[in-house]
VOTI-856663 format. One record per residue (C-alpha): y, z, x; residue number from 0. Coordinates in pm, 1 decimal. Layout:
// VOTI-856663
Y, Z, X, NUM
...
This chain:
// VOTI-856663
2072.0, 2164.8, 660.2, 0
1909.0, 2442.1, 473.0, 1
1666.6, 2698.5, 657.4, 2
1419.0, 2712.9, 353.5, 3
1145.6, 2501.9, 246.8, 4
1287.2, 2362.9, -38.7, 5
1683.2, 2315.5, -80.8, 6
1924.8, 2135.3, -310.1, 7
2193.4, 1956.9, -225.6, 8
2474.7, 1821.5, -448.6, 9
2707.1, 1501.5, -444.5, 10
2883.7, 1445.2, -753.6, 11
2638.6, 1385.5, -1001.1, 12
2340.4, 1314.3, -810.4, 13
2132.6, 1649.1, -690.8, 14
1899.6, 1591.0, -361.3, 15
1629.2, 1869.4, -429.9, 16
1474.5, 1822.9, -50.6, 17
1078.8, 1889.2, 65.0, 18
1176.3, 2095.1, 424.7, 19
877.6, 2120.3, 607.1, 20
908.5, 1841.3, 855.0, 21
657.1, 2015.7, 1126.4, 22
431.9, 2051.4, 868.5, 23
472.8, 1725.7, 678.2, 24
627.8, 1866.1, 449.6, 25
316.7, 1944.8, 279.4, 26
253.3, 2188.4, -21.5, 27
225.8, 2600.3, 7.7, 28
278.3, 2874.1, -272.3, 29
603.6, 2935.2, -158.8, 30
716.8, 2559.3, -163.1, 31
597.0, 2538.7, -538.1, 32
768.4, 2841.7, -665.5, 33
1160.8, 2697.7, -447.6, 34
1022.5, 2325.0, -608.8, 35
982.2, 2478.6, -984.7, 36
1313.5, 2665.2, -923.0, 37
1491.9, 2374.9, -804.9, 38
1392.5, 2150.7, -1092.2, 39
1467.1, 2391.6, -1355.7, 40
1830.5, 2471.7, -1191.6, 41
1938.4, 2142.1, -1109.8, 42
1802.1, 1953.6, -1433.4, 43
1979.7, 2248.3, -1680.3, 44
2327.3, 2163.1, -1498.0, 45
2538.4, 1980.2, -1657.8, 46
2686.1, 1855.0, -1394.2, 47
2403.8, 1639.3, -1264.5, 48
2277.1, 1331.5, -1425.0, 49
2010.6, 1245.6, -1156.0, 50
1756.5, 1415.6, -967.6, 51
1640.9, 1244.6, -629.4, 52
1345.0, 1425.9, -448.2, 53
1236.1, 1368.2, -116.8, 54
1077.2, 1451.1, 198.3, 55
1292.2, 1542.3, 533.6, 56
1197.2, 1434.1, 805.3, 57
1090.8, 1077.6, 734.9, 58
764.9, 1150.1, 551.9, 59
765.4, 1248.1, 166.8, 60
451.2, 1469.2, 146.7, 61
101.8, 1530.3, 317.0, 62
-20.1, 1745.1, 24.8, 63
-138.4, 2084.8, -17.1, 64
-155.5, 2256.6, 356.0, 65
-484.5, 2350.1, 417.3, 66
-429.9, 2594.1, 633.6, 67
-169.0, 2766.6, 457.8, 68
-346.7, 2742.8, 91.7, 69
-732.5, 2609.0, 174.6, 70
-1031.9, 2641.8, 395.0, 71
-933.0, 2354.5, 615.0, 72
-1081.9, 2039.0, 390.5, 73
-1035.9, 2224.3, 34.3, 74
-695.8, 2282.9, -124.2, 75
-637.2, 2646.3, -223.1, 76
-495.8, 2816.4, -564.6, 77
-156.0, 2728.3, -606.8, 78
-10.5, 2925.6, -901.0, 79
294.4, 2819.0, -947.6, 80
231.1, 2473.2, -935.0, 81
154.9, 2366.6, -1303.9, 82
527.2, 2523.0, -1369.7, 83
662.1, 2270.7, -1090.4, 84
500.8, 1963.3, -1305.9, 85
573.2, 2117.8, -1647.9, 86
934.4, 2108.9, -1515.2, 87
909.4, 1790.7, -1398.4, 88
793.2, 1686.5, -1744.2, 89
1073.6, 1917.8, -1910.2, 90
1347.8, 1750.0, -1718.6, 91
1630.3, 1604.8, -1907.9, 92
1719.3, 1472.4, -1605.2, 93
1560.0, 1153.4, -1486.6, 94
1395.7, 1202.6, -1136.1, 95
1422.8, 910.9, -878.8, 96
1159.1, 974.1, -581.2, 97
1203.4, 859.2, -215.2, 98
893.2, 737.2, -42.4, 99
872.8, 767.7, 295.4, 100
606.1, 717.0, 459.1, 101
289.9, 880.2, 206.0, 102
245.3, 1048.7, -95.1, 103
-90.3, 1219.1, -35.2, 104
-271.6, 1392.4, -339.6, 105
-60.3, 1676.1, -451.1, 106
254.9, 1438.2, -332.5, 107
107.1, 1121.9, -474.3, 108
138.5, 1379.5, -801.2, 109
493.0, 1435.6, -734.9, 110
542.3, 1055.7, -676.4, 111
372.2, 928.6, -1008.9, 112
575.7, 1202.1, -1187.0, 113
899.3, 975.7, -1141.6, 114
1029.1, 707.6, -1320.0, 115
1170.0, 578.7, -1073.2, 116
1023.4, 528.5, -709.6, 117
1179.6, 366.0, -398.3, 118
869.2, 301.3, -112.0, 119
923.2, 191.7, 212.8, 120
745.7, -134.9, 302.7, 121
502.3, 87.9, 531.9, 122
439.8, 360.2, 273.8, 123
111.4, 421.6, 86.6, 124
5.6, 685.4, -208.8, 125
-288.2, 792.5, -218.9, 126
-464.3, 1019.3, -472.3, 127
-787.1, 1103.0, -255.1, 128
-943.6, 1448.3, -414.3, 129
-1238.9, 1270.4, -520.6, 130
-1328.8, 1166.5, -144.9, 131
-1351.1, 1569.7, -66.7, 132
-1478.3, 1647.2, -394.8, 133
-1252.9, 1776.9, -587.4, 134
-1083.2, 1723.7, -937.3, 135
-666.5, 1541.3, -940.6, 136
-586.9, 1731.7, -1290.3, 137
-160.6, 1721.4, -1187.3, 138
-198.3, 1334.3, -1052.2, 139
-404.9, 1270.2, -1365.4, 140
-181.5, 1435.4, -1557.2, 141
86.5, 1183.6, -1484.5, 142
-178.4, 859.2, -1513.8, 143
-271.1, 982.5, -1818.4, 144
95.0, 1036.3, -1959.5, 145
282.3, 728.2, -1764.1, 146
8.2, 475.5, -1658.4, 147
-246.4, 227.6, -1844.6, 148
-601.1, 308.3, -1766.3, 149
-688.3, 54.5, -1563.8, 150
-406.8, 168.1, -1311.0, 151
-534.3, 539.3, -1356.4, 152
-889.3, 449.7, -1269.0, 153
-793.2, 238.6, -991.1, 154
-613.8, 536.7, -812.4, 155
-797.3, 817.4, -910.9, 156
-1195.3, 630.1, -820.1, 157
-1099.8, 429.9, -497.6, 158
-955.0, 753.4, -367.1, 159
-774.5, 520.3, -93.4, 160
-446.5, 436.8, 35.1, 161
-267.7, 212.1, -220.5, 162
0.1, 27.9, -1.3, 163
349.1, -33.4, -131.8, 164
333.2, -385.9, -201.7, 165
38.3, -278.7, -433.0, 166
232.4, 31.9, -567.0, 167
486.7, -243.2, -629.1, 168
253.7, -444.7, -850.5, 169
87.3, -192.1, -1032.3, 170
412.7, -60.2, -1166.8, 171
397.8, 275.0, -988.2, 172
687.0, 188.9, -704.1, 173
1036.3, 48.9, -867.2, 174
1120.9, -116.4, -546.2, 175
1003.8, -204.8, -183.9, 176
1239.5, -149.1, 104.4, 177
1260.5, -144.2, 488.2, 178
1125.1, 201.4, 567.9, 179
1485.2, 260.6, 712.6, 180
1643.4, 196.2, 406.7, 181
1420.2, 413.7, 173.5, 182
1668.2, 701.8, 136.8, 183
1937.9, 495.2, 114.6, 184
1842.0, 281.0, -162.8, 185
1669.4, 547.8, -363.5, 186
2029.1, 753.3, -368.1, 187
2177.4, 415.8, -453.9, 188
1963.8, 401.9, -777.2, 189
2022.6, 747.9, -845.6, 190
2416.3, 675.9, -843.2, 191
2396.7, 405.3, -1054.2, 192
2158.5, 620.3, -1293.8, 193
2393.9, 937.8, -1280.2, 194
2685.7, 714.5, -1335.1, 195
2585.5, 613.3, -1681.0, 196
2745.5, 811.7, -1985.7, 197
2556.2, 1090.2, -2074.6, 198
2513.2, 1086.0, -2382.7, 199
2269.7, 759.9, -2335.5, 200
2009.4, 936.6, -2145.3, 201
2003.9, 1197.1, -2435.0, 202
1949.6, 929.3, -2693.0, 203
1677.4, 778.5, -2481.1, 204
1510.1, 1076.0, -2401.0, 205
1520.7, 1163.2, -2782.9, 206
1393.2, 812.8, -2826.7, 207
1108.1, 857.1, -2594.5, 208
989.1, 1168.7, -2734.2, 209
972.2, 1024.0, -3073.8, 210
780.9, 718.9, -2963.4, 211
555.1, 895.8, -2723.8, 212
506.0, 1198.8, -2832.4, 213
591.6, 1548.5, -2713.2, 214
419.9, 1813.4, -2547.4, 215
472.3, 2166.5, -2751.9, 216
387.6, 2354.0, -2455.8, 217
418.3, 2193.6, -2082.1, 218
363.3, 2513.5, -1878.2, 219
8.3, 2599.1, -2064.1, 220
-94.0, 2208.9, -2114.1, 221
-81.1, 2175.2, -1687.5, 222
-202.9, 2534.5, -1639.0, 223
-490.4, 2460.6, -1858.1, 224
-560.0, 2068.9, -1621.5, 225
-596.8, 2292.1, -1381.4, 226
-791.2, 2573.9, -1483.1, 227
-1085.8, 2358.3, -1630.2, 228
């Protein structure tokens, strides 16, 4: 187990890019986002992987931005790497399967909806709160604008609550529902499966999706500029 905040881990074709600040929730500093960009963009150019799973150590998948690290206490701080970390995520060749332990919390539930593919324990919740402390979401609307219908979006981002898994389940943001035990288990099961399927049938999809969904030109300046208005 890796000293830093953020470490990869590799077996076979599956790469476990890993959220290490247990003590801490493994909540969300500047240093975490520029490891978390850097471990995206390495492990999702190697050719040698054909699934991404990100999680949380520790039994919890992420608190958020640390307020005390990058915040006054109840306001999150500037984090200025962290439109690269979702530009990457939207980059990624690589499909990303998430592991949720626990909670997503606003800048996690922004990891979380960033997946395609999200295992939740039967305990779990997401919840994208900023509006309750009054603040903007721009990265977890980012990824209800590009991956969600409006109606889900809305619901998230204006209750400001915690969405429980059985409801993640239904609204199409969790894949599955699990014994919180299991969550890890089952999400790196998934990920197998995905990374054992011949390559060159994610390429075609992901060329497929770009062609029926669009593409953004420019990922790092399109999240930078979410989250400088």
């Amino acid at each position: 187990m890796s000293d830093s905040v953020v470490f990869v881990e590799k077996f076979g074709a599956r790469a476990e890019i890993v959220l290490n600040r247990p003590e801490r929730k493994n909540s969300i500093t500047p240093d975490v986002t520029e490891l978390l960009r850097d471990a995206i963009t390495a492990t999702s150019h190697d050719e040698s992987v054909n699934c991404i799973l990100l999680r949380g150590n520790g039994g919890v998948f992420c608190s958020g931005v640390d307020l005390k690290e990058s915040g006054n206490g109840t306001k999150p701080g500037p984090l200025p790497a962290w439109p690269q970390v979702h530009a990457a995520l939207y980059s990624s060749p690589v499909p990303v399967v998430v592991a949720l332990e626990k909670y997503a919390i606003n800048a996690g539930a922004a990891l979380a909806l960033a997946a395609p593919v999200v295992v939740a324990g039967e305990s779990s919740f997401l919840q994208v709160g900023e509006l309750a402390i009054g603040v903007a979401a721009p990265m977890c609307a980012a990824w209800l604008h590009l991956r969600f219908a409006p109606s889900v979006a809305d619901r998230l981002v204006y209750l400001a609550d915690r969405v429980p898994a059985a409801e993640l389940l239904r609204l199409g943001v969790a894949t599955e529902v699990v014994d919180d035990s299991m969550v890890v288990e089952r999400a790196r099961e998934l990920a197998d499966r995905i990374a054992s399927y011949p390559v060159g049938g994610r390429i075609a999809m992901n060329k497929k999706w770009k062609e029926l969904r669009g593409e953004i030109s420019d990922p790092v300046a399109w999240f930078t500029d979410l989250l400088s208005r």
